[in-house]
C-alpha positions in Angstrom: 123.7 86.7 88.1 120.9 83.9 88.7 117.5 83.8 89.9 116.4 81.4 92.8 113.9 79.1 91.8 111.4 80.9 93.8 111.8 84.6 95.1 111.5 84.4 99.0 108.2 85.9 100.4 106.5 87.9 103.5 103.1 88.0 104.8 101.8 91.3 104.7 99.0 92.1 107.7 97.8 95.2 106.2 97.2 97.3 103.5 101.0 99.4 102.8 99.2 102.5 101.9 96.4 103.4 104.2 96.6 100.4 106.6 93.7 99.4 106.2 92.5 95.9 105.7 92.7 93.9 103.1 91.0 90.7 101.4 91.5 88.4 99.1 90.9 89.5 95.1 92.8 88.1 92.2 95.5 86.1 91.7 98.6 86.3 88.4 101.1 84.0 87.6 105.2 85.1 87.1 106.4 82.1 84.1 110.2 82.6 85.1 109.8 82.1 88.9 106.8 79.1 88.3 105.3 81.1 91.2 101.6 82.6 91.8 101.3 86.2 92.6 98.4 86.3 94.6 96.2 89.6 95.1 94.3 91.2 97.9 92.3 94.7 97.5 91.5 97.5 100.2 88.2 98.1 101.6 89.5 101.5 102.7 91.5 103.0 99.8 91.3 100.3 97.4 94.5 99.9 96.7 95.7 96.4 95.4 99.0 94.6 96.9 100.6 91.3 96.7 99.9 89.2 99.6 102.3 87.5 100.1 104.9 89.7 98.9 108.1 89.8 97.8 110.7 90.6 100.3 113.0 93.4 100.3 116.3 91.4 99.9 114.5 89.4 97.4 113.3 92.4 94.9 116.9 94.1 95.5 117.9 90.0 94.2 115.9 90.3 91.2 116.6 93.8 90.2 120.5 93.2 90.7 120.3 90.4 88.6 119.2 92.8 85.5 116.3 90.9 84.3 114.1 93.6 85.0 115.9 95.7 82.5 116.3 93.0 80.1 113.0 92.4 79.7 112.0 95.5 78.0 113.4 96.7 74.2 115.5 99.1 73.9 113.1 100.9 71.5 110.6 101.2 73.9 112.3 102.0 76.9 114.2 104.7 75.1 110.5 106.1 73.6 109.0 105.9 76.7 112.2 107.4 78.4 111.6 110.5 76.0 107.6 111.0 76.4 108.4 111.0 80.4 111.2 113.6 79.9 108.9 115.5 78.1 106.0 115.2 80.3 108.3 116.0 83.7 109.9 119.0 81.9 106.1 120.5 81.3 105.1 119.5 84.7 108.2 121.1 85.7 107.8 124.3 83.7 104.3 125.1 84.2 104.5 124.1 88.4 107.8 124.4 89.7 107.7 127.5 92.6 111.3 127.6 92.8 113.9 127.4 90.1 115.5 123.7 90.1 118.7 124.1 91.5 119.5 120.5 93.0 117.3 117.4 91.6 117.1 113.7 92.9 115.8 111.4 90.4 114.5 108.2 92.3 114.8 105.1 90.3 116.6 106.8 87.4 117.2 104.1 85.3 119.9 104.8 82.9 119.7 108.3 83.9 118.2 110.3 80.8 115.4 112.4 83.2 118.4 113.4 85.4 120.5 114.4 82.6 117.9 116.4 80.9 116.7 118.5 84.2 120.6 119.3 84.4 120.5 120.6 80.6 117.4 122.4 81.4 117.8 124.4 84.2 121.4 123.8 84.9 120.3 121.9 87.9 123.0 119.5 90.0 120.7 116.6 89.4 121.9 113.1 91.0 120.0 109.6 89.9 119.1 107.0 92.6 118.4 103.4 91.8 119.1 99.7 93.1 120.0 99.2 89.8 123.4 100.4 88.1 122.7 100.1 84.1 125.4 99.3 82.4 123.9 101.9 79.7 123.2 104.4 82.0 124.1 108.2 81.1 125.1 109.4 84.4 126.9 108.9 87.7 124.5 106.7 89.9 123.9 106.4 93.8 123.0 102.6 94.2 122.5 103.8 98.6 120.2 106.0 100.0 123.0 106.9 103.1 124.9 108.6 101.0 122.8 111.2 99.6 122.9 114.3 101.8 121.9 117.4 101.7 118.4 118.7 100.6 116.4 119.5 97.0 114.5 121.4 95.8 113.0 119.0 92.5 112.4 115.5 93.5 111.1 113.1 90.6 110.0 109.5 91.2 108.7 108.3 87.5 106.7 104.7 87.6 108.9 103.5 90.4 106.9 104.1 93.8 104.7 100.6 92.6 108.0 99.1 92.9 108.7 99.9 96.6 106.9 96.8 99.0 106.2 99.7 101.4 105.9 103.0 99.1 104.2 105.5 101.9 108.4 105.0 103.9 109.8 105.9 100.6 107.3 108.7 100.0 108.5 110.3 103.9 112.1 109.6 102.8 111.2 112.1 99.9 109.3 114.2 101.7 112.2 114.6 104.5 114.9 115.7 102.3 112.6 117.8 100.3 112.8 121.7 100.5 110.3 124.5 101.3 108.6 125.2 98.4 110.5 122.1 96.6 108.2 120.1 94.2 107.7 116.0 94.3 106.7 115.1 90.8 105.6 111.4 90.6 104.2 109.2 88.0 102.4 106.0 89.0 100.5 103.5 86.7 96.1 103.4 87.7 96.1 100.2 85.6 95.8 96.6 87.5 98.2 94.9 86.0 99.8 91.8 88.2 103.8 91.7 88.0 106.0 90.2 90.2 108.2 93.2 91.0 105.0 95.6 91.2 104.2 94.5 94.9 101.4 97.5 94.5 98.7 98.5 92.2 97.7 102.1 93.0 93.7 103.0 92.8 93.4 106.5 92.5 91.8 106.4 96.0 95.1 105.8 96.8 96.5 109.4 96.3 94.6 111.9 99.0 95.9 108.8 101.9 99.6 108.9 100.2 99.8 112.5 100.5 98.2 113.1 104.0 100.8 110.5 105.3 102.9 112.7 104.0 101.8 116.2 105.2 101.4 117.5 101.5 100.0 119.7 99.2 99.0 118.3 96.2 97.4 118.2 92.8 96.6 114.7 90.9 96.3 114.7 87.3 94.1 112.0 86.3 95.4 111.0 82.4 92.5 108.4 82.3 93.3 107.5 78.7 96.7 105.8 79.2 95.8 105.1 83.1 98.5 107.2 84.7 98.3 109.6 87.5 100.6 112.3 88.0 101.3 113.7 92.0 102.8 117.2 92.3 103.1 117.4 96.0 105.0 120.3 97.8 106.4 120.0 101.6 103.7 121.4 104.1 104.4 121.7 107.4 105.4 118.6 109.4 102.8 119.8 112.5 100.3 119.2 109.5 101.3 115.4 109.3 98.1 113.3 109.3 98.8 109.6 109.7 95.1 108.7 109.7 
């Protein structure tokens, strides 16, 4: 499938995390689109965000198209698949207050966290992703509307910086999360400007993502590689602040 010459666009009128406002900062450059990706920063949480944006049909476009994928080397997606599997499997072990018994992998790729939470724990474990890999390892939902029911392990691994409006995807998560189920995300701290990264997460970021979200939460801050991991579990709605 083919790219448009240039990816259509959207104003954005606030910032997509805390809502706060936003000004002008930086600016990057995609070569295969000829476009400028032009950056504005937070005053509130800091938070950097493509402004304008890339709209919603357009990312779905892009990733459809299976450039994204064919941009990285096998080797390294398939070493970086296996330090992530490792790391969520610890996370898993060490935090986990129930015993994974249905899992929803968000963004799954090809599918390789999914299948090893099912090998591990003996988990159902689905994958979710725009995406369908002709590589992948598993059976993949490509539609949100037809995932049902609820579980009790959800893992979103460097994909929530992919999402133009990440705190809707976070309450999707959190709404068909379980009492006492775990969220276990993975987000890059770094500012790096990409076309389909329509967010750059500060760690400021976190404490307003979660609140959104009614969670409880701890953020492990891996400064070295600039990479936060969230492990939020559902609160009560009544607790929702969307300050």
């Amino acid at each position: 499938m083919s790219l448009p010459s240039k990816p259509q666009l959207e104003k954005v009128d606030c910032c997509p995390v805390c809502g706060g406002a936003g000004q002008y900062d930086i600016r990057g450059y995609d070569p295969e689109y000829s476009t400028v990706i032009q950056v504005y920063s937070c005053t509130r949480c800091q938070t950097s965000y493509h402004n304008p944006r890339m709209t919603g049909e357009a990312l779905l476009e892009y990733y459809a198209s299976g450039k994204y994928r064919k941009q990285e080397r096998r080797a390294i997606v398939e070493s970086s698949a296996q330090r992530r599997i490792r790391a969520t499997l610890h996370y898993i072990d060490q935090y986990a207050r129930v015993q994974p018994q249905r899992c929803l992998d968000v963004g799954c790729s090809r599918g390789y966290l999914a299948r090893a939470i099912h090998e591990r724990y003996g988990a159902e474990a689905l994958g979710y992703d725009v995406y369908h890999d002709p590589q992948a390892v598993i059976e993949i939902l490509d539609n949100k509307d037809i995932i049902t029911g609820k579980f009790d392990l959800i893992t979103c691994i460097h994909v929530l910086e992919h999402f133009p409006d990440p705190v809707r995807e976070l309450e999707w998560m959190a709404g068909i999360l379980e009492q006492d189920g775990m969220l276990v995300i993975e987000i890059p701290t770094l500012r790096v400007v990409t076309l389909p990264h329509p967010v750059i997460f500060s760690r400021e970021a976190v404490p307003f993502m979660m609140r959104r979200i009614g969670a409880e939460y701890i953020f492990i801050d891996i400064q070295v590689i600039n990479i936060g991991i969230i492990l939020a579990w559902r609160t009560n709605e009544n607790n929702r602040n969307d300050s």
